[in-house]
C-alpha positions as CSV (number, residue, x, y, z in Angstrom):
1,X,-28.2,-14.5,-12.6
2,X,-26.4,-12.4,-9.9
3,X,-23.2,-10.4,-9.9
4,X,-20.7,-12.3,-8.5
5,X,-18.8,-10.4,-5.1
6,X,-15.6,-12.2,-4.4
7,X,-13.1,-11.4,-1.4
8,X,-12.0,-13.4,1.4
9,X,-10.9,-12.8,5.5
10,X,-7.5,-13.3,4.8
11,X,-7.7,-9.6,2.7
12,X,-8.3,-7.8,5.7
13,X,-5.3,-9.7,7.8
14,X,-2.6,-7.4,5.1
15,X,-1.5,-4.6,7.7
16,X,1.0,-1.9,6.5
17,X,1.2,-0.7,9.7
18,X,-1.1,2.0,11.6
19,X,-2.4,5.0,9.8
20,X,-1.3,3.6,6.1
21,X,-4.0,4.4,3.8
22,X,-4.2,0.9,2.0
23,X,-6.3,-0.6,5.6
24,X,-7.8,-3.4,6.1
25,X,-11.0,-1.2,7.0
26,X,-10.9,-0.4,3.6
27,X,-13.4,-3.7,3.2
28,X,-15.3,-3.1,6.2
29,X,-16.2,0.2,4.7
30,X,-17.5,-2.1,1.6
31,X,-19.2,-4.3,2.9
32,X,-20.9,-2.4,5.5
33,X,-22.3,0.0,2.6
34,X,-23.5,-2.8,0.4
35,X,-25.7,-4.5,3.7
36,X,-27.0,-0.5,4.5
37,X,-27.9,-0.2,0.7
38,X,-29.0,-3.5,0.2
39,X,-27.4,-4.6,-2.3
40,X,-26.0,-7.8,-0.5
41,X,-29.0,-9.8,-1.5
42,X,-28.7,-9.2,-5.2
43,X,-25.1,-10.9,-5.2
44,X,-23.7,-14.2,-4.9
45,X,-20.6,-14.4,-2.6
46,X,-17.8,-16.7,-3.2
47,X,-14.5,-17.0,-1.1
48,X,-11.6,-16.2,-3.4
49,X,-8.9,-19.6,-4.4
50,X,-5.3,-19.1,-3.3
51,X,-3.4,-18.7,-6.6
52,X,-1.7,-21.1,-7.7
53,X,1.6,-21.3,-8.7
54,X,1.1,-21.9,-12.2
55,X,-1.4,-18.9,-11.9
56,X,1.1,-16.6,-11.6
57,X,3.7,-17.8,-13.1
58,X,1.9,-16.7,-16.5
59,X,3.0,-12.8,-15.4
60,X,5.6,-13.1,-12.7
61,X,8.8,-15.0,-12.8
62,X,9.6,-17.2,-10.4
63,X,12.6,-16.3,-8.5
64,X,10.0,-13.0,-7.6
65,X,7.6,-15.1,-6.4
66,X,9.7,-16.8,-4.4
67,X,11.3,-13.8,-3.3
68,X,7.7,-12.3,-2.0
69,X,6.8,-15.5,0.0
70,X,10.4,-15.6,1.6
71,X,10.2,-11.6,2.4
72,X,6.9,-12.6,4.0
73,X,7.6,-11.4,8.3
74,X,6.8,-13.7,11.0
75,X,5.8,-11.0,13.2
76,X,6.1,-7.5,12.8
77,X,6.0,-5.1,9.3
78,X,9.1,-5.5,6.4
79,X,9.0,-3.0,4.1
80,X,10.0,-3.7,0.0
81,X,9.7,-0.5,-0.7
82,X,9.1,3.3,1.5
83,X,5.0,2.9,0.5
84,X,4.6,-0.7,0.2
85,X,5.4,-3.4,3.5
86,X,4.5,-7.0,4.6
87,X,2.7,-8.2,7.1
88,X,2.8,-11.8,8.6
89,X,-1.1,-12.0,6.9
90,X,0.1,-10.1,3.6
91,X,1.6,-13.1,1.4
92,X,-2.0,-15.1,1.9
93,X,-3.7,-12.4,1.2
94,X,-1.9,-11.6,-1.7
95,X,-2.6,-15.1,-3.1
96,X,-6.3,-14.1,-2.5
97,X,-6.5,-11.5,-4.4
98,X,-4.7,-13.1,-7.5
99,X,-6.8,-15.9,-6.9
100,X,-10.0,-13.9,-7.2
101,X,-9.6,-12.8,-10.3
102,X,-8.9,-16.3,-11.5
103,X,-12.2,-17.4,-9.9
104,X,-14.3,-14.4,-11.3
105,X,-13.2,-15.2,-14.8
106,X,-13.9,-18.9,-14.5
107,X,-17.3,-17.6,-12.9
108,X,-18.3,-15.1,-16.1
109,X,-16.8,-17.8,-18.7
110,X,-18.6,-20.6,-17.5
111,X,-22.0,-18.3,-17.8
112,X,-22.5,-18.4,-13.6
113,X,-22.8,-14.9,-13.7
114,X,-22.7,-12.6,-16.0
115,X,-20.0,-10.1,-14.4
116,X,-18.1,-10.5,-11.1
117,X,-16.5,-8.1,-8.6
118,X,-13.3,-8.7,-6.7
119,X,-13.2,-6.6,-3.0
120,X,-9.8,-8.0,-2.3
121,X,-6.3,-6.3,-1.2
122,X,-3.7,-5.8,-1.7
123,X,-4.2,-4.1,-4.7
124,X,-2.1,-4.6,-7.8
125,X,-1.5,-2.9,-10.8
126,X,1.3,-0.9,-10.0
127,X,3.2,-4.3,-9.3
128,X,5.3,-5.2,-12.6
129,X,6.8,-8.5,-13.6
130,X,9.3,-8.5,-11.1
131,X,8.9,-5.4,-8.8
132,X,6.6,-4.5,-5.9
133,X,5.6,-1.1,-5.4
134,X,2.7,1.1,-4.9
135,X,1.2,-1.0,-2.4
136,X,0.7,-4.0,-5.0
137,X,3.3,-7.5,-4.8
138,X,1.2,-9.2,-7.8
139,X,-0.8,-7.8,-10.8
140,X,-4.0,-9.5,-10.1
141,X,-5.7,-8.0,-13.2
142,X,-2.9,-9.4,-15.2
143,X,-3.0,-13.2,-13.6
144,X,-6.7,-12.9,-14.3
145,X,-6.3,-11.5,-17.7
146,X,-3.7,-13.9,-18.7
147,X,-5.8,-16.5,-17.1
148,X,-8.7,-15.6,-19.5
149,X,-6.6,-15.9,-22.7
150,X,-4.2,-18.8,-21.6
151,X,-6.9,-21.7,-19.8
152,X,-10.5,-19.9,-21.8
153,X,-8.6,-19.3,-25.1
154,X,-9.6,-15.7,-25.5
155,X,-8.3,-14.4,-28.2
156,X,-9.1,-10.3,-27.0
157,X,-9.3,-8.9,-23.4
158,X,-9.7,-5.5,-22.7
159,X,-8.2,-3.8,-19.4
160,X,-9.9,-0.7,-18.4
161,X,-7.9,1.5,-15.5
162,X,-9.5,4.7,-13.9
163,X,-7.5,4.6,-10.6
164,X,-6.0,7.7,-10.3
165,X,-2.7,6.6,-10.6
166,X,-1.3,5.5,-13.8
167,X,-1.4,1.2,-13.8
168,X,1.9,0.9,-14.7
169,X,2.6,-2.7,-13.7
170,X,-0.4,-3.8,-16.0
171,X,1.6,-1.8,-18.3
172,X,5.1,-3.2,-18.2
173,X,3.6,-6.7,-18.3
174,X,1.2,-5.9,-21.4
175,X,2.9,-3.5,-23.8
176,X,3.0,-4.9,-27.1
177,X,0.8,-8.1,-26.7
178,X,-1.9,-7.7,-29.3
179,X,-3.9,-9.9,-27.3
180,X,-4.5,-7.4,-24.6
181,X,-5.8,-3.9,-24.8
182,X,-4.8,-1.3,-21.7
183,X,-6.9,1.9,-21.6
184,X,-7.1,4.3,-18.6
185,X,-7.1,7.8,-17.3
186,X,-4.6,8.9,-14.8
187,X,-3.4,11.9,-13.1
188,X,-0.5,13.1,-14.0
189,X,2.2,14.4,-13.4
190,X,1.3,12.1,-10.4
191,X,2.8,8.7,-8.9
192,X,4.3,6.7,-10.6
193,X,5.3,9.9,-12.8
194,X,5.0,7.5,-15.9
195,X,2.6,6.5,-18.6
196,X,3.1,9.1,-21.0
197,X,6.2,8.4,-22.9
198,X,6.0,6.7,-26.1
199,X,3.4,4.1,-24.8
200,X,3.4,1.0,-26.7
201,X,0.4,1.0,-29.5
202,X,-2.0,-1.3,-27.1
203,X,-1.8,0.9,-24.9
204,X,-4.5,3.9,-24.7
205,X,-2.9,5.9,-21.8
206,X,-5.1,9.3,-21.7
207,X,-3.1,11.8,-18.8
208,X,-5.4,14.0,-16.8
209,X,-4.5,17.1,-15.0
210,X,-5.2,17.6,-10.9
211,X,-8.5,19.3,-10.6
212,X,-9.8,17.5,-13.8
213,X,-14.1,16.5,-13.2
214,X,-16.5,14.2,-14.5
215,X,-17.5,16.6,-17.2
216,X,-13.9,15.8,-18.9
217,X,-13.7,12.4,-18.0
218,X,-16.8,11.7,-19.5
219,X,-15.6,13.8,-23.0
220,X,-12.5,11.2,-22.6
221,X,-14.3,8.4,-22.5
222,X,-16.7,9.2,-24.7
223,X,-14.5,10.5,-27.8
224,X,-10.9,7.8,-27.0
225,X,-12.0,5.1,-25.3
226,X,-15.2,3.8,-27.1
227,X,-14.0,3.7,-29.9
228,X,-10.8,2.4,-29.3
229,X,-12.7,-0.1,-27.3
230,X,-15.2,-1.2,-29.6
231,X,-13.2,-1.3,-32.9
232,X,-10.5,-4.3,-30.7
233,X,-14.1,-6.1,-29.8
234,X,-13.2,-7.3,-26.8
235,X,-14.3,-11.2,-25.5
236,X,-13.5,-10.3,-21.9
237,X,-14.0,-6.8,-19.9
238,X,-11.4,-6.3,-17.0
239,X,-11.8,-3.1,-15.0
240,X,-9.2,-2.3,-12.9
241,X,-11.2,-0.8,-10.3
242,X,-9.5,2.2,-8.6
243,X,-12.0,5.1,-6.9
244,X,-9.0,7.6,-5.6
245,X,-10.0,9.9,-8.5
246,X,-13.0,10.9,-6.0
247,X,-12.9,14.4,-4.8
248,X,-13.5,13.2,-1.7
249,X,-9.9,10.9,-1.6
250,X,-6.6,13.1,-0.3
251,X,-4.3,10.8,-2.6
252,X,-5.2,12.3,-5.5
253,X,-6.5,16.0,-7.0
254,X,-9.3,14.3,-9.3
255,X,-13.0,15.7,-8.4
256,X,-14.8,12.1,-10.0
257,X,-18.1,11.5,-8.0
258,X,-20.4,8.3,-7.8
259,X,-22.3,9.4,-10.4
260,X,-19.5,9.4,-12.6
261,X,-19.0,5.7,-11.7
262,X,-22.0,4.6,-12.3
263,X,-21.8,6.3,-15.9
264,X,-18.5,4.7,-16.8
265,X,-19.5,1.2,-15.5
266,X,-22.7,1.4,-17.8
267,X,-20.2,2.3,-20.9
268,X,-18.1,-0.5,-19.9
269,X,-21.0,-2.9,-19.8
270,X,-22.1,-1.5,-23.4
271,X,-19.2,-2.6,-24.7
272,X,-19.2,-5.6,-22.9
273,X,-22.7,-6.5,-24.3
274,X,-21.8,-6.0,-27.9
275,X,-18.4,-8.0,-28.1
276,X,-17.8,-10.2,-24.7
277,X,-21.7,-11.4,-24.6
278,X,-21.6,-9.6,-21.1
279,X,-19.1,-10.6,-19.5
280,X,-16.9,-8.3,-17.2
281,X,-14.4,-8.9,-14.3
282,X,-13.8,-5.9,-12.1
283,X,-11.3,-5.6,-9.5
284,X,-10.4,-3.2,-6.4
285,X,-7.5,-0.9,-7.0
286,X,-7.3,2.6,-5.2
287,X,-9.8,4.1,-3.1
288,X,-8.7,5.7,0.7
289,X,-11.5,8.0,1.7
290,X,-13.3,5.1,3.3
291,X,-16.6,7.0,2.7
292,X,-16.1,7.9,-0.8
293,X,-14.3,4.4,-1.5
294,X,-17.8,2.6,-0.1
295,X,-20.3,4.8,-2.0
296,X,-18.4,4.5,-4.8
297,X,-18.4,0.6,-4.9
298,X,-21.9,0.3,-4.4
299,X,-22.5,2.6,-7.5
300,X,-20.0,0.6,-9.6
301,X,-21.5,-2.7,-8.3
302,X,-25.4,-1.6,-8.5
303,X,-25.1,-0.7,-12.3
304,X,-23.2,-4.6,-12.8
305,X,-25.9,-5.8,-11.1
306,X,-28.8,-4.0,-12.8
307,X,-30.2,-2.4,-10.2
């Protein structure tokens, strides 16, 4: 069995507009790295679903649904928020990327392959119940996490965040459900200048400081998140996917390098083997330096896929 690499055209026809850092070339970058590394012919490629509305429904209520799709531009760019705009392609490619993570945990539950990886955008896990922002409009780790426990019966899912921006969204939708638990790094103080209050007891929310490098992320890992990780035993492994903590990416001040990737995924995937039987669903956050972002990936993806 391959890892399973799900995205879909309508990802790249999201536009924020020239020179916005969330780009459509942003995939490119992706897929052009995985064909030069060839990695493309370890990995089965699927198209991601639309979501449905049921889908998200499970994390977003409906009169926000319904208020994305009817902010959705015929022609031109509408901005919901100073960062974070609509295109006329952005409310099918937001379905998209829900939708992939809905498909990549049918994929690992069903035993197709034993982990998946979502190269869809927008992003999403600074979008909260019923507020866009950070250049997310739905939590797709959340619809695909709340997908695992609602349709698969999980009883445990674990959400792992190293963007370099605190996931707040996946947050605001999860703190307090025993069901889920939410660890991550993050830089702070950094966007979205939260995280760090009086976090909710599922939540494992380590802060980092700007100029932080693998060295301590590794110690971070290694000493708070195993063994938080391992003593909730997990049925499900969700990575929220971000690579903007690369020293290379200009959104953030966090010198993480591919190596470092490739480290944490193989933790991840311990932890995976010992409680969810293997099974993992990552997803695409952050990641703007288009070389860093593509390298990155293919690091992340090449440990998933054993190679």
């Amino acid at each position: 069995m391959t890892t399973a690499f799900i995205t879909h055209r309508d990802c790249w026809r999201h536009d924020m507009g020239a020179h916005h850092p969330e780009c459509p070339e942003r995939l490119g970058a992706i897929q052009d790295r995985l064909i030069a590394a060839g990695l493309d012919l370890y990995l089965s490629f699927h198209d991601a679903p639309l979501a449905e509305m049921e889908q998200l429904l499970r994390v977003h209520p409906r009169k926000y649904i319904e208020m994305i799709e009817e902010s959705s531009p015929e022609h031109g760019i509408h901005h919901v928020d100073p960062d974070t705009a609509m295109s006329p392609g952005t409310w099918r490619a937001a379905l998209r990327s829900a939708g992939a993570g809905v498909l990549a945990t049918d994929i690992v539950m069903r035993g197709e392959a034993p982990n998946a990886f979502c190269a869809i955008r927008p992003p999403g896990h600074h979008a909260e119940r019923a507020k866009a922002m950070g250049f997310c409009f739905f939590n797709n780790i959340a619809v695909a996490a709340r997908h695992g426990i609602e349709q698969w019966g999980l009883k445990r899912v674990a959400i792992i965040d190293f963007d370099v921006h605190h996931g707040n969204g996946t947050e605001n939708i999860f703190a307090g459900d025993g069901q889920v638990l939410m660890v991550g790094t993050f830089q702070h103080p950094f966007y979205p200048y939260c995280g760090t209050e009086n976090p909710a007891s599922n939540m494992l929310n380590v802060p980092i400081k700007a100029g932080t490098r693998g060295d301590k992320f590794r110690e971070i890992v290694t000493e708070t998140w195993m063994p938080r990780l391992r003593e909730f035993a997990p049925e499900l492994v969700y990575i929220s996917a971000g690579f903007d903590a690369h020293y290379e990416d200009d959104m953030g001040s966090v010198g993480l390098v591919e190596s470092d990737y490739a480290w944490v995924t193989e933790q991840l995937k311990t932890v995976a083997r010992e409680s969810a039987q293997g099974r993992i669903v990552s997803m695409l956050e952050g990641g703007y330096s288009l070389s860093a972002l593509a390298r990155s990936v293919s690091a992340h993806i090449k440990v998933l896929a054993d190679l």
